[in-house]
N, C-alpha and C positions, 0 to 999 in steps of 0.2 A: 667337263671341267671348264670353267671361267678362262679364256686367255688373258694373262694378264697384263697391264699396260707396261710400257718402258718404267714409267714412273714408280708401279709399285715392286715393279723386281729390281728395282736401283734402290727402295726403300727395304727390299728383302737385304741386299746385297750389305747396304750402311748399316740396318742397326741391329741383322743378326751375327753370324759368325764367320759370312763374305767379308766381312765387313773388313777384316785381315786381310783383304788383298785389295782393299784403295788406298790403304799407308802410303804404301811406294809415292800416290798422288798428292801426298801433301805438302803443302805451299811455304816455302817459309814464312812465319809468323813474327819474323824479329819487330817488337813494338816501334812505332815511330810517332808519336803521341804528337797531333794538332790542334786538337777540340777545345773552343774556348770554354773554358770553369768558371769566368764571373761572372757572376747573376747580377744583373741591373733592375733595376724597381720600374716596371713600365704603367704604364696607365693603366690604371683597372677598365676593364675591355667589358661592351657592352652585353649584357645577358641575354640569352634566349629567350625567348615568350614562352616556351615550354620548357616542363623542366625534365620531359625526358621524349628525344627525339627518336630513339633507339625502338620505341615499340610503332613506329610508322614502318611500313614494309615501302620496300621498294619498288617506286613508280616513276619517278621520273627518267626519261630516256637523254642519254650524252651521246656524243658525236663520239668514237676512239681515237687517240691520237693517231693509231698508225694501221693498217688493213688488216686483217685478223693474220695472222702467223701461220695457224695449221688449221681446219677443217674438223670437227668434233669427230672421233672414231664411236659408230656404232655398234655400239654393242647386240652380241647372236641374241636373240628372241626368246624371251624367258629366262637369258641366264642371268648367276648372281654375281655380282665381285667377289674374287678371292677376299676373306677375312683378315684383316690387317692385325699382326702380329704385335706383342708389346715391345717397347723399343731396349735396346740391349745395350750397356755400353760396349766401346771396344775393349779386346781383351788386354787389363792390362792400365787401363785408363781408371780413371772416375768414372761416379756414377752419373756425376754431379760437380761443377765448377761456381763458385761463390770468388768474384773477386770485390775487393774491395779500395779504391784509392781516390785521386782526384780528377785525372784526366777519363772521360768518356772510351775513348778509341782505344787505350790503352786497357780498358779492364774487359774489354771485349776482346783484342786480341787474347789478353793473357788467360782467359775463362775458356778460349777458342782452343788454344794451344796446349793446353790441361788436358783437352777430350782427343786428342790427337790430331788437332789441325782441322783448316776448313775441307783438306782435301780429304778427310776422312767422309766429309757431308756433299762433296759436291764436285762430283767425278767430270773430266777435261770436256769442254765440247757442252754441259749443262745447259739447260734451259731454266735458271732459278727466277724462282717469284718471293720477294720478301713482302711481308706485311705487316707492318706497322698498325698503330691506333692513329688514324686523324679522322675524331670522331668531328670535331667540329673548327669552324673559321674563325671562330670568337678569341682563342686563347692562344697566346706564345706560348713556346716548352714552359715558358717558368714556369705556368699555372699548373705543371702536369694533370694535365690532360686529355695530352696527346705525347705521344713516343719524343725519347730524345734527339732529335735530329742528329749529332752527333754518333751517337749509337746503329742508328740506322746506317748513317755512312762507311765504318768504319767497315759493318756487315758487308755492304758495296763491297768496298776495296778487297778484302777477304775472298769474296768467291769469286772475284776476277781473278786475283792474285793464283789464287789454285783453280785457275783453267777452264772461267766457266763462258760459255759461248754468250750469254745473251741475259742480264740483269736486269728485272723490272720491280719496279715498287709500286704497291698499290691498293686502296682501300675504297668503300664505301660511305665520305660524311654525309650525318645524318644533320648535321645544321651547319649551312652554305654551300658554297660549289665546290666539287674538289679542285678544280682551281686557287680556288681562294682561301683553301684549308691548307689546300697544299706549299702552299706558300707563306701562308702566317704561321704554320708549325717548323718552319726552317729547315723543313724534309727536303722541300724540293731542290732548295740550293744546295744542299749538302751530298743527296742523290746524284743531282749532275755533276755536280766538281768529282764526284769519286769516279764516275764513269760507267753509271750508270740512268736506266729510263724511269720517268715518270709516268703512269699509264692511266687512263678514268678509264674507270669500270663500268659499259656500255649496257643497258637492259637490256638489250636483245641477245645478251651473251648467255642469260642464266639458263643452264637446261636441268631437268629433273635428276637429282643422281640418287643412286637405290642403296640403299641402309640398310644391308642383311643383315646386322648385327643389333640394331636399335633396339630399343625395350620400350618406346613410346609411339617413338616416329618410324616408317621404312623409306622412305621419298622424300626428297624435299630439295628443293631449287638452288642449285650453288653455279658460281663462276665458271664457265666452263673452260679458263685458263690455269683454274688453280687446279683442275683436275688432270687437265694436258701436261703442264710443265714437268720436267724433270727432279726437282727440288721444290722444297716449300718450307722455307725459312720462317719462322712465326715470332714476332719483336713485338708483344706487349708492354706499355707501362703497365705498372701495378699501382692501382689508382681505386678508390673504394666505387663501389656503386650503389643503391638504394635497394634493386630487388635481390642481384645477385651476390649483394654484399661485397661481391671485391670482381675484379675485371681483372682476370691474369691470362694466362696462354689460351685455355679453349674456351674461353668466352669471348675474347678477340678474334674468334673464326667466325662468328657471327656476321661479322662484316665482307665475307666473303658469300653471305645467302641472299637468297630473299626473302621474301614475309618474317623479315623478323619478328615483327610483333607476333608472328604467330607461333614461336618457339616459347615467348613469353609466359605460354601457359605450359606447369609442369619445366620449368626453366632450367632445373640443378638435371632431369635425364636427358633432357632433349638435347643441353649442349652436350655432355657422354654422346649422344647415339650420336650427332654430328662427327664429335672427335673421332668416335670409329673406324668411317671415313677417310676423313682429310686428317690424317697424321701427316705432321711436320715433321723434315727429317732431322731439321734443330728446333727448340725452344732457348730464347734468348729474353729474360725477363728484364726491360728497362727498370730497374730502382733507384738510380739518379737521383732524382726528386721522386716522391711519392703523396699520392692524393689521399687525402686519411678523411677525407669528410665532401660532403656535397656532390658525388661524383653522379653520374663521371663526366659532367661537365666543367665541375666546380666553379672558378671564377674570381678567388680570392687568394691571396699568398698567406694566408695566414691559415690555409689547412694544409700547405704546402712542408714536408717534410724534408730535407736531402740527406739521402746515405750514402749516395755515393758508393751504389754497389749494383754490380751486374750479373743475375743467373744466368747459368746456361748449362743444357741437358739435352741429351736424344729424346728425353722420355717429360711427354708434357703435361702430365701427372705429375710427378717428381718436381719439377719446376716451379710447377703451382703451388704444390703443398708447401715447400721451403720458402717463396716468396708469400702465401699464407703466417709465415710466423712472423716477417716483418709485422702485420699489423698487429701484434699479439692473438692471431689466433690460431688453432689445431687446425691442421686439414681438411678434419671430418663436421665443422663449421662448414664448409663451403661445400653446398649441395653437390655443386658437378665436378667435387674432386673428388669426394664421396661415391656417389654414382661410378663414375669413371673409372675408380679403385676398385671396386665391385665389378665393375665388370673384364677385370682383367686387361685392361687398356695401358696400363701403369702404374706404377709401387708408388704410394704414399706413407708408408714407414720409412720416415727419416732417419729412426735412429739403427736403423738396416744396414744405411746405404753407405758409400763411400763417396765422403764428398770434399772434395779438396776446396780448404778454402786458403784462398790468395789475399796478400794485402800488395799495396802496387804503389 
């Protein structure tokens, strides 16, 4: 039998029936709402040459900001990873949190504190990695098409708050430097002032990780931090995209592989067989602003939607499919919620589920 990592018995522990004994852990949640809500009209920001960055796999190599943390543990020879379970809520909670208001930080608390608090997802001493979309340098939050900075902060403050040792953020843009994404998407300033890290994701990190569960793919190259860390917090925009029609929770793990372009083919199983995987022990869907056309770079405020409302769910299935009816469509539209339902990864029957929705 598979030894399995800290990571996925802390994932056993959250979203099955352990999951009753990290209550005790959780953080007070009482809102204290900062985020600014005015949207200012900035300059229309210069466009990509291409219009989709997203199918280049990953080549170029970054310095890291800081010396690698832990050492990859190798796995005994020939074995498989334990099969990762579908995600449960706690007993007692939702299935599912839907809030709805004006301030950012506040409808992530209150969506957080719905599911039982962040200490329910992110036990004292943690190593969490949140990941956000900053797919590209080009665009401010307004344009969403990248995560709300505000939203991602707030996440920040949340797993400090409930004890967690060690906060990093961090993605893979596919047009400009993460530097320079990181910083035009207002993540970075928002990241540090909460008290937490900004990290570039280094090429020589990615190692091959094994997919016993796939139905396309069994291998394929992922971050070797998202797979070490203790938590894996997952903070999509919900922003449309061209091939996979909309960009929600496990289509945003993409940015934690490599060749992407080469998931590209057969798109709706491969991200399922990814999600397999790298299950997040939250799903946190930015709908803020949402991108309803040109994605998912877009470029223009006038595809630019705001609801002003934030998902949140253990189950990143679930997540997707509910933030799927913002654009007006069913679930079973969207290949790899489909796929992903199928395979027993998580519930897409919404009208199943129990889901509390908040106004704020």
């Amino acid at each position: 039998m598979y030894p399995i990592s800290r990571r996925e018995f802390l994932h056993t522990l959250i979203t099955g029936a352990g999951a009753v004994l990290l209550t005790a852990c959780s953080a007070d949640s009482n809102p204290s709402p900062e985020a600014q809500t005015s949207v200012q009209q900035p300059v229309e920001p210069a466009q990509p040459t291409a219009s989709e960055f997203e199918s280049q796999p990953v080549t170029e190599a970054s310095t890291p900001t800081e010396a690698v943390a832990s050492e990859p543990q190798a796995e005994p020879a020939g074995a498989e990873p334990a099969a990762a379970e579908p995600a449960q809520p706690l007993a007692g909670t939702p299935h599912m949190a839907v809030a709805r208001g004006p301030d950012p930080e506040t409808l992530v608390r209150r969506s957080i504190e719905a599911l039982g608090g962040m200490g329910v997802f992110v036990p004292q001493g943690a190593w969490v990695i949140i990941k956000p979309n900053i797919c590209v340098a080009y665009n401010t939050y307004e344009y969403a098409s990248t995560t709300n900075p505000w939203v991602v902060g707030a996440l920040v403050k949340l797993a400090l708050e409930a004890g967690a040792g060690k906060v990093q953020v961090m993605d893979n843009p596919f047009g400009g430097t993460p530097d320079q994404a990181y910083v035009r998407s207002g993540i970075k300033e928002q990241v540090e002032a909460a008290g937490g890290e900004m990290v570039t994701m280094a090429a020589f990190k990615y190692v091959d990780m094994d997919i016993p569960q796939g139905l396309d793919i069994n291998k394929w190259g992922v971050y070797d931090d998202i797979l070490n860390a203790d938590v894996l917090i997952d903070v999509p925009i919900a922003k449309h995209h061209g091939l996979a029609r909309l960009t929600l929770g496990m289509k945003n793990l993409m940015g934690t592989v490599s060749d992407r372009g080469g998931l590209h083919a057969n798109l709706g199983q491969r991200l399922a067989d990814i999600t397999s995987r790298l299950r997040p022990a939250l799903t946190v869907v930015d709908a803020v602003r949402i991108l309803t056309a040109n994605g998912p770079t877009g470029g223009s405020l006038d595809d630019v939607q705001q609801l002003n409302t934030v998902i949140a769910s253990a189950d990143i299935v679930s997540a997707d499919a509910y933030a799927a009816t913002l654009f007006g469509k069913q679930p079973d539209d969207i290949s790899y919620i489909a796929k992903a339902a199928a395979m027993g990864l998580g519930r897409s029957d919404l009208d199943n589920l129990t889901i509390d929705e908040i106004s704020v």
